[in-house]
Each structure stands twice: as C-alpha cells, then as structure tokens.
C-alpha positions, -999 to +999 in steps of 0.1 A: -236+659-181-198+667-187-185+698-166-175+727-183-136+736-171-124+761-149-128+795-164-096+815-140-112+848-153-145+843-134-128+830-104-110+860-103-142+884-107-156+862-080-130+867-054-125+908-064-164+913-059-152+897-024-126+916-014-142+950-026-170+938-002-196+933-024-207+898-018-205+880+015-180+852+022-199+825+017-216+836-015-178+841-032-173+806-013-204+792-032-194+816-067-154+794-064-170+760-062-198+767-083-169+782-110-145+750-105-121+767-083-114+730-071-106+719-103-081+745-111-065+743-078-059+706-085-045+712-115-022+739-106-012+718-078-006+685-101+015+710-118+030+725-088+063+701-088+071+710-121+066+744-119+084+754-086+118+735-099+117+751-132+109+782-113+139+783-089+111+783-060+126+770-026+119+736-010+098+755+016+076+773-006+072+743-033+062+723-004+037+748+016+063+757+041+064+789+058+061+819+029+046+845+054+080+868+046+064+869+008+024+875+013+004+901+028-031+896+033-052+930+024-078+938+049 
C-alpha cells in the first residue's frame, strides 16, 4: 500500500482546530502524523539549504540557530 503525500492544507486545519482549542494536543499530534506532517517536514527541510541561500536567510536561521527575535508563540 503506497502512502498518499502530504496534503499542507489538512495539516494546517489540523493545527488551527488546535490552537482554537478544539482538539487536544495529542489528537492534533495524532491528526500531523496521521496527515504526513513528517513527510513534509522532511522535504521542506531537504529543501531547506536551497531555499534559505536563495532566500537571503542568515547562517543562524538556515541552520536552527537562535530566531526567537522573529517568532512569537500565541497563547
């Protein structure tokens, strides 16, 4: 049985129904992998080098240094 790819639009209604509070965290956590949020985060991150240089992003970001100046969490 062949896996059916990521579908980003799902993910996203996934983690909104989270952050509105209607699901608990570890139904959206079950909802991500369930939807292939793995998958897509592996591919973004395969990505990720080639992106961030055409980008202009800085060595710290690209490399998952310290971005806290640029993100917010909402609570």
């Amino acid at each position: 049985m062949e896996i059916p790819p990521p579908d980003a639009g799902k993910l996203l209604q996934s983690w909104m129904e989270w952050e509105r509070g209607d699901v608990t965290p570890g139904r959206v956590m079950a909802n991500l992998k369930t939807g292939g949020m793995r998958r897509l985060l592996e591919e973004l991150a395969a990505q990720g080098g080639e992106a961030a240089a055409g980008a202009g992003m800085t060595a710290g970001a690209a490399d998952g240094g310290d971005v806290a100046g640029s993100w917010a969490p909402v609570v």
